[in-house]
C-alpha positions as CSV (number, residue, x, y, z in Angstrom):
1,X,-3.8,-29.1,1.8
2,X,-5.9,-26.4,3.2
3,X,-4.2,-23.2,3.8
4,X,-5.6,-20.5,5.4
5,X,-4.9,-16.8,3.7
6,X,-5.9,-13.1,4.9
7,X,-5.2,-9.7,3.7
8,X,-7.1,-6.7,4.9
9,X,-6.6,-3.8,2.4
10,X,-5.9,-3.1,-1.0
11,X,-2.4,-3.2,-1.3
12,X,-2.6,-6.6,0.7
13,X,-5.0,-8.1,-2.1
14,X,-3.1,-7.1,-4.8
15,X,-0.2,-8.4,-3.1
16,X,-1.7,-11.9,-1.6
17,X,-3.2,-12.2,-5.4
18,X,0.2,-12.6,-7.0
19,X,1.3,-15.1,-4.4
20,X,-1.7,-17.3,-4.6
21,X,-1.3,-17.5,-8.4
22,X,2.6,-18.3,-8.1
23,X,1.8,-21.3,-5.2
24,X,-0.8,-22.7,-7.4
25,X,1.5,-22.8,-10.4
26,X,3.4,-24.9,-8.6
27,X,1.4,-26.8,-6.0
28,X,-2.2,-27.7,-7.5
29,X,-2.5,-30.0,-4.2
30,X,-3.3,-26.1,-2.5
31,X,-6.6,-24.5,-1.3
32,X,-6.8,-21.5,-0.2
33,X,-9.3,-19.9,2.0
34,X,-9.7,-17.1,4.0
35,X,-10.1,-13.0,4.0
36,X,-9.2,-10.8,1.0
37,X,-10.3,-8.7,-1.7
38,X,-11.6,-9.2,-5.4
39,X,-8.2,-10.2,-7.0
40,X,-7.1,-12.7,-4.3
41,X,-10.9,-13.8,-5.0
42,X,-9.8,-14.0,-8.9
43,X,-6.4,-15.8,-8.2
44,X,-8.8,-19.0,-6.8
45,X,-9.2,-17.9,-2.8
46,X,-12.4,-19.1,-1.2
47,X,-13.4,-15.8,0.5
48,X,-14.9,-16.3,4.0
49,X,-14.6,-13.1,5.2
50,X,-14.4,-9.4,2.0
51,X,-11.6,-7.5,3.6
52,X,-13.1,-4.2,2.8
53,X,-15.6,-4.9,6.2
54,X,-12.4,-4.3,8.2
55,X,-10.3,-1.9,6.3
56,X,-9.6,1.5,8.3
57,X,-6.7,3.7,8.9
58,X,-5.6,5.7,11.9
59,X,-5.7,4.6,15.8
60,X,-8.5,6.7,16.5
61,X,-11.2,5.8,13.5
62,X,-10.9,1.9,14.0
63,X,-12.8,2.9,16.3
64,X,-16.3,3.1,14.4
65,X,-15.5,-0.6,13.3
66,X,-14.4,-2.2,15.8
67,X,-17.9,-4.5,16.2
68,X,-17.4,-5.6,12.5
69,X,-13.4,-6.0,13.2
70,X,-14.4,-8.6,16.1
71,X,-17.0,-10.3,14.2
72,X,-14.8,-11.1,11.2
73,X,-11.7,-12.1,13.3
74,X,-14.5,-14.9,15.3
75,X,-15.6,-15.8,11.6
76,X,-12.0,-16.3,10.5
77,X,-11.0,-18.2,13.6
78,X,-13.8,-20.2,13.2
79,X,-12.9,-21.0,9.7
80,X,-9.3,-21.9,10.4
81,X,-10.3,-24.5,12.8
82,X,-13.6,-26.4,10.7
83,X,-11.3,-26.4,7.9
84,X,-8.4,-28.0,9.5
85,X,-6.1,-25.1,8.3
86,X,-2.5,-26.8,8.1
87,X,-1.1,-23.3,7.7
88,X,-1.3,-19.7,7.9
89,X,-0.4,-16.7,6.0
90,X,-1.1,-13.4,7.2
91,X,-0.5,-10.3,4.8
92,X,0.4,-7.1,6.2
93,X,-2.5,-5.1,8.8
94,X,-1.1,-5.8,11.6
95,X,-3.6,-4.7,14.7
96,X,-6.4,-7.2,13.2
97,X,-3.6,-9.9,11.8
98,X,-1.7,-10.2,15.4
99,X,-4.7,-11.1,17.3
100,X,-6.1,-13.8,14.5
101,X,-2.5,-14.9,14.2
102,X,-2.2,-15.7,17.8
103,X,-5.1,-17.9,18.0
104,X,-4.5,-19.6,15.1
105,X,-0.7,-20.2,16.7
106,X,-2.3,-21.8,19.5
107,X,-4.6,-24.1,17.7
108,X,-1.6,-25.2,16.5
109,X,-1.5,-23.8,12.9
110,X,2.0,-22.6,11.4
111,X,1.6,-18.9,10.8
112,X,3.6,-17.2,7.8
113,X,3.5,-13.4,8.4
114,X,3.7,-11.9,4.5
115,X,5.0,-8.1,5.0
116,X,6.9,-6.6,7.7
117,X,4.9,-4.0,10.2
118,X,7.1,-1.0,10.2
119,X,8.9,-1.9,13.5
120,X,11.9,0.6,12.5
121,X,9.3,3.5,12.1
122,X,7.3,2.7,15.5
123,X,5.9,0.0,17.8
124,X,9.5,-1.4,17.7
125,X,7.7,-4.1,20.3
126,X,5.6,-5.9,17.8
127,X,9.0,-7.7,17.0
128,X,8.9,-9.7,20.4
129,X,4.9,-10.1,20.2
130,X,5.9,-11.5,16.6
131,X,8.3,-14.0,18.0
132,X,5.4,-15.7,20.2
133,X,3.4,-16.8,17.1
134,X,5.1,-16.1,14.3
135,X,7.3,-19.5,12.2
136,X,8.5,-17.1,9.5
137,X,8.2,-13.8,8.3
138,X,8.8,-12.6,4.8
139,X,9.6,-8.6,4.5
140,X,9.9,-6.7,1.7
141,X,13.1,-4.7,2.7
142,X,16.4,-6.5,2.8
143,X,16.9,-4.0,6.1
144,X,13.7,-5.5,7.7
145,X,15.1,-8.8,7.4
146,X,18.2,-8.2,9.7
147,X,16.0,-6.9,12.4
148,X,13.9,-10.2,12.7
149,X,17.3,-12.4,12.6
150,X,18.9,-10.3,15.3
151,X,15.9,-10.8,17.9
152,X,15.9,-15.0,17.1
153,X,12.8,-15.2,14.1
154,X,13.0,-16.9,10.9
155,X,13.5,-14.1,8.1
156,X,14.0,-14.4,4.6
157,X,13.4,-11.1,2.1
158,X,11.3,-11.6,-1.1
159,X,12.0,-8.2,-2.4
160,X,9.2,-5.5,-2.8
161,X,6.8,-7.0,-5.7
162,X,5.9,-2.9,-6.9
163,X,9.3,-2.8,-8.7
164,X,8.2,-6.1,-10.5
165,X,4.7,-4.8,-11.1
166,X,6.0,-1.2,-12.6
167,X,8.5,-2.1,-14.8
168,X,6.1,-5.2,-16.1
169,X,3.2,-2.4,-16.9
170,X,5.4,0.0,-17.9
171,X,6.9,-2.5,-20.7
172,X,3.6,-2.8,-21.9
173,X,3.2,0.5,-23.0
174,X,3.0,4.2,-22.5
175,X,-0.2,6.4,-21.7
176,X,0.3,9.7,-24.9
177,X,1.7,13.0,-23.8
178,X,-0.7,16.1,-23.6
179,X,-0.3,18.4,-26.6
180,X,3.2,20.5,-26.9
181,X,2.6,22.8,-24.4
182,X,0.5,21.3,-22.0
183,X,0.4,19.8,-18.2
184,X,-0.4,16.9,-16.8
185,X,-1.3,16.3,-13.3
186,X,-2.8,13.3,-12.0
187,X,-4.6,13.0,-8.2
188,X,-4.4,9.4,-5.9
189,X,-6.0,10.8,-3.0
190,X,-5.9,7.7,-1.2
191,X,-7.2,3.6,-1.6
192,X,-9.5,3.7,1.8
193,X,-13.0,5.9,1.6
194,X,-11.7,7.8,4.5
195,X,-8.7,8.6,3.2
196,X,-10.1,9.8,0.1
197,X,-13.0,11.8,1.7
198,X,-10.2,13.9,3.8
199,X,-7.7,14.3,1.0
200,X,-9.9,14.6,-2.4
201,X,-11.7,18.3,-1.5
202,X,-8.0,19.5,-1.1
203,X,-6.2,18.3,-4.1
204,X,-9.6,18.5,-6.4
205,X,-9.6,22.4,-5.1
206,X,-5.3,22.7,-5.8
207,X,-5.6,20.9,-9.0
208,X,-8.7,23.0,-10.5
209,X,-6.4,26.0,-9.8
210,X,-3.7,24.9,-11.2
211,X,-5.6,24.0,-14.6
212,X,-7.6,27.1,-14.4
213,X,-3.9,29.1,-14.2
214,X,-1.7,26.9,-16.3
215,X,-4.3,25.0,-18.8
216,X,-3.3,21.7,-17.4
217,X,-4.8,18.1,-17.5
218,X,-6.1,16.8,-14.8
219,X,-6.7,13.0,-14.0
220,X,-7.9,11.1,-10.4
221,X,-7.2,7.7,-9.6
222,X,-9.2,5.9,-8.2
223,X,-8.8,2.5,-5.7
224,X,-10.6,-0.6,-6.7
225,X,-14.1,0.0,-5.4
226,X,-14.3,3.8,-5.3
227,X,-17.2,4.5,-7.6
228,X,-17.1,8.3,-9.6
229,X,-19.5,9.1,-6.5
230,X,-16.3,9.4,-4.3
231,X,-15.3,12.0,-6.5
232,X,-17.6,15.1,-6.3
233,X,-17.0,17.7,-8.2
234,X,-14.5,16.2,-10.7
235,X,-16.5,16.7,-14.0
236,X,-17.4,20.5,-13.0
237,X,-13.6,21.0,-12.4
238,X,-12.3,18.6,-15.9
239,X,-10.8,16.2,-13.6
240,X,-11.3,12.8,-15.6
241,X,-11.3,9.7,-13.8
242,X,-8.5,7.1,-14.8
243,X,-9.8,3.2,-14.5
244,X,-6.4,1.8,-16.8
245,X,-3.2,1.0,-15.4
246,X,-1.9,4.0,-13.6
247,X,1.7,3.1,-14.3
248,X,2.2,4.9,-17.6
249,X,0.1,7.4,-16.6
250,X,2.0,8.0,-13.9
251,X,4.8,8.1,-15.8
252,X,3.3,10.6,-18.3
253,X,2.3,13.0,-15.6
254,X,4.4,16.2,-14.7
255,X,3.2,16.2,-10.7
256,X,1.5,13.8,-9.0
257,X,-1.0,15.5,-5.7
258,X,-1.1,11.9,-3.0
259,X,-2.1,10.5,-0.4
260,X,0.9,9.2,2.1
261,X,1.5,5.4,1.4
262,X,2.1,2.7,-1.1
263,X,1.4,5.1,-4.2
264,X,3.9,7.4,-3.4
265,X,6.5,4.6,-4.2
266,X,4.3,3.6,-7.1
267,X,4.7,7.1,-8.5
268,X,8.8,7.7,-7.2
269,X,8.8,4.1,-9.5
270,X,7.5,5.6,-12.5
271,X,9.9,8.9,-11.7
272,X,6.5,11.2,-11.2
273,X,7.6,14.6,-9.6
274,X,4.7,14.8,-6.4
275,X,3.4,16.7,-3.8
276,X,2.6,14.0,-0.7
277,X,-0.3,15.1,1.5
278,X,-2.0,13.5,4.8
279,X,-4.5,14.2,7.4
280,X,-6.3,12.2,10.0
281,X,-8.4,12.8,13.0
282,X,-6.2,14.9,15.7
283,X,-6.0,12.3,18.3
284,X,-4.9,10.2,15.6
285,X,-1.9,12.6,14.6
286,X,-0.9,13.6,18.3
287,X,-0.6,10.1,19.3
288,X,1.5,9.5,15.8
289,X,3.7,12.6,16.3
290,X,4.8,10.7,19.5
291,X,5.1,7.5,18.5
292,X,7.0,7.9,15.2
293,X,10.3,7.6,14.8
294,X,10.9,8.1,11.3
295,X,11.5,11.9,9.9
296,X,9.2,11.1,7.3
297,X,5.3,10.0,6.6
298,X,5.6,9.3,3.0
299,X,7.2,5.5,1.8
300,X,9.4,7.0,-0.9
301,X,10.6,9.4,1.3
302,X,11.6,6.5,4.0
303,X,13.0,4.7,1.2
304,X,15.2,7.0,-0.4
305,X,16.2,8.4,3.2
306,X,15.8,12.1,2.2
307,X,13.1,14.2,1.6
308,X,12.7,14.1,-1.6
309,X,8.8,15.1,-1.9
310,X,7.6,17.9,0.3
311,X,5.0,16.5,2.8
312,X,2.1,18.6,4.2
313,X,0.6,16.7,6.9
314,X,-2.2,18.1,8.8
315,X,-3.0,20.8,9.2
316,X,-0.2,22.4,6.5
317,X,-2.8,19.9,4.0
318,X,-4.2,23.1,2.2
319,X,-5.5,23.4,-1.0
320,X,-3.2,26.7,-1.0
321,X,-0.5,24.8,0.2
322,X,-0.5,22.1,-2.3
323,X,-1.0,24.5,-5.3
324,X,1.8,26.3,-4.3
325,X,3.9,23.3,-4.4
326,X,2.9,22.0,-7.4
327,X,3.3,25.1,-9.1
328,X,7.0,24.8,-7.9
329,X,7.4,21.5,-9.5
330,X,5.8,23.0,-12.5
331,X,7.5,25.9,-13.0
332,X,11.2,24.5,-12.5
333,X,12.0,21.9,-15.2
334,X,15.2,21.5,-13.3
335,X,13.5,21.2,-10.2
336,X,11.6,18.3,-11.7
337,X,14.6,16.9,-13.3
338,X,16.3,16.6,-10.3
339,X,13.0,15.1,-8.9
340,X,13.2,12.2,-10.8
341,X,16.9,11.7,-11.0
342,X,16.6,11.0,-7.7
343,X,13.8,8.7,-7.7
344,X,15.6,6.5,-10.1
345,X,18.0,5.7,-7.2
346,X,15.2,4.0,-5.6
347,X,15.4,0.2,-7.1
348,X,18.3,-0.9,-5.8
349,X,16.9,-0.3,-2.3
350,X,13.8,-2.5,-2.9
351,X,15.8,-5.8,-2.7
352,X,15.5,-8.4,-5.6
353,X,13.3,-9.0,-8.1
354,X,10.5,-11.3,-8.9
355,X,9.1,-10.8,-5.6
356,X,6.0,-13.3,-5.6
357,X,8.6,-15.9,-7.0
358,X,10.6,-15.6,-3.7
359,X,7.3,-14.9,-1.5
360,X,6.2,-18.4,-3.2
361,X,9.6,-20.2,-2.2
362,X,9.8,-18.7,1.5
363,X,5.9,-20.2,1.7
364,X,6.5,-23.5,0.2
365,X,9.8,-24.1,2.9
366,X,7.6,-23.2,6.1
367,X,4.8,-25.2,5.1
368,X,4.2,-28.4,6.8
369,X,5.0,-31.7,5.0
């Protein structure tokens, strides 16, 4: 059985990897084919289209890509259809995944949507546009779940697979304190080149400070497929890049400087103290500040319903700023303390556990006998 597969962006590749492996343990009659990234392309997909042509952030800077966006979605369609698809599942980035996911609906094709959009943040809408093509949706939050079942979709809630992913890395062993005395701060300024070309200058410049001042170490993760290049200036300023499994460094580190998204729940996971920073293109942020409904940008913050992490967005995004919040967290070991007490709250709010086992199950039900 054919089975058609996208994910546009990082966090959707890891996440589309772990389900791919977990459906072929248990149906070897599966092929997948489709969009993703390099470990969806290790767990056995047959990649049609690299995900990284189409992965962008912000309303505004889509923009430059559109003409690659469009010619991948026509490649994908095209796919779908030669290759008698007899289902669909779409992981997460949602402006390219609806309009793929509508055509496929009406060639007939069962689509699977993997990964709520954040209706309860904005664009509360995309629920009814989901209903139209959509045969099941599989959400991370058990709160998401109870929105799709009160407007008449098929919802079932495979828990949030980070939780699985941090405590198995975590088990596996932990990254050596600095010497008595010393600091550790490590930098995620973001998984997208954009991101990381707006947000590295001003936590390389914070972080430099704060070494300079305090005699701290200083690490930068990078996303898979940032090269050192993304990075300049981290040798002259002792920032050392970090290509292991961020997880214990993480939870080795005494402040972690990132980028708004998925790693800020990574690092609230592994109880990291952090300062969350964020910046776009100003018609990007004015149209956000008026669509948004949450009080928060950063996913840990949503999550744990507080603001927990202090969050300069914009044009707050300073190197002076962030220093001067990190030096908080550094300076107060109760401050920190209380930090990651209340991080620890945090897993019982990300549903169940063995996520991709219950991603796996939700597929194998929708899927066409």
């Amino acid at each position: 059985m054919n089975v058609f597969v996208s994910a546009g962006e990082t966090s959707g590749d890891r996440l589309g990897a772990a389900l791919l492996a977990e459906l072929s343990r248990r149906r070897s009659d599966l092929a997948f084919f489709g969009m993703g990234g390099p470990e969806m392309d290790a767990a056995g997909l047959d990649r049609v289209a690299d995900s990284h042509d189409v992965a962008v952030v912000g309303l505004v800077e889509v923009l430059e890509k559109l003409p690659a966006v469009w010619r991948t979605a026509r490649r994908l369609r095209r796919a779908a259809r030669d290759r008698g698809a007899a289902a669909a599942i779409l992981i997460d980035f949602p402006d390219f995944h609806f309009r793929v996911g509508k055509s496929l609906a009406r060639m007939g094709i069962p689509v699977i949507y993997y990964v709520s959009p954040q209706v309860w943040a904005w664009r509360a809408g995309r629920v009814a546009v989901m209903k139209s093509f959509v045969r099941r949706v599989i959400t991370l939050f058990p709160f998401e779940t109870e929105i799709y079942r009160a407007a008449g979709i098929d919802a079932v809630c495979a828990g949030h697979p980070l939780a699985d992913d941090v405590d198995a890395r975590l088990a596996r062993g932990r990254f050596p304190r600095p010497p008595s005395g010393r600091k550790r701060i490590v930098l995620m300024p973001g998984s997208r080149a954009g991101e990381v070309r707006r947000h590295w200058p001003i936590l390389r410049d914070a972080a430099a400070r704060l070494a300079a001042d305090r005699g701290t170490e200083l690490f930068v993760v990078p996303a898979p497929g940032l090269s050192d290049a993304a990075f300049p200036g981290a040798a002259e300023n002792g920032i050392q890049v970090h290509r292991g499994e961020v997880e214990p460094l993480l939870a080795s580190c005494d402040v972690l400087l990132v980028s708004s998204g998925t790693s800020t729940l990574q690092g609230a996971l592994c109880g990291a103290p952090m300062v969350v920073v964020y910046k776009t293109s100003p018609l990007t942020m004015f149209l956000a500040r008026r669509l948004v409904k949450t009080p928060h940008i950063a996913l840990a913050n949503i999550v744990a319903g507080d603001r927990v992490a202090p969050e300069l967005v914009q044009e707050e995004a300073t190197a002076e700023r962030v220093y001067r919040e990190a030096a908080r967290l550094l300076d107060s070991p109760e401050l920190a303390a209380e930090t990651r007490r209340r991080w620890a709250g945090l897993r019982e709010k990300l549903g169940p556990r063995q996520a991709a086992r219950r991603a796996a199950d939700a597929v194998l039900e929708a899927l066409p006998a």
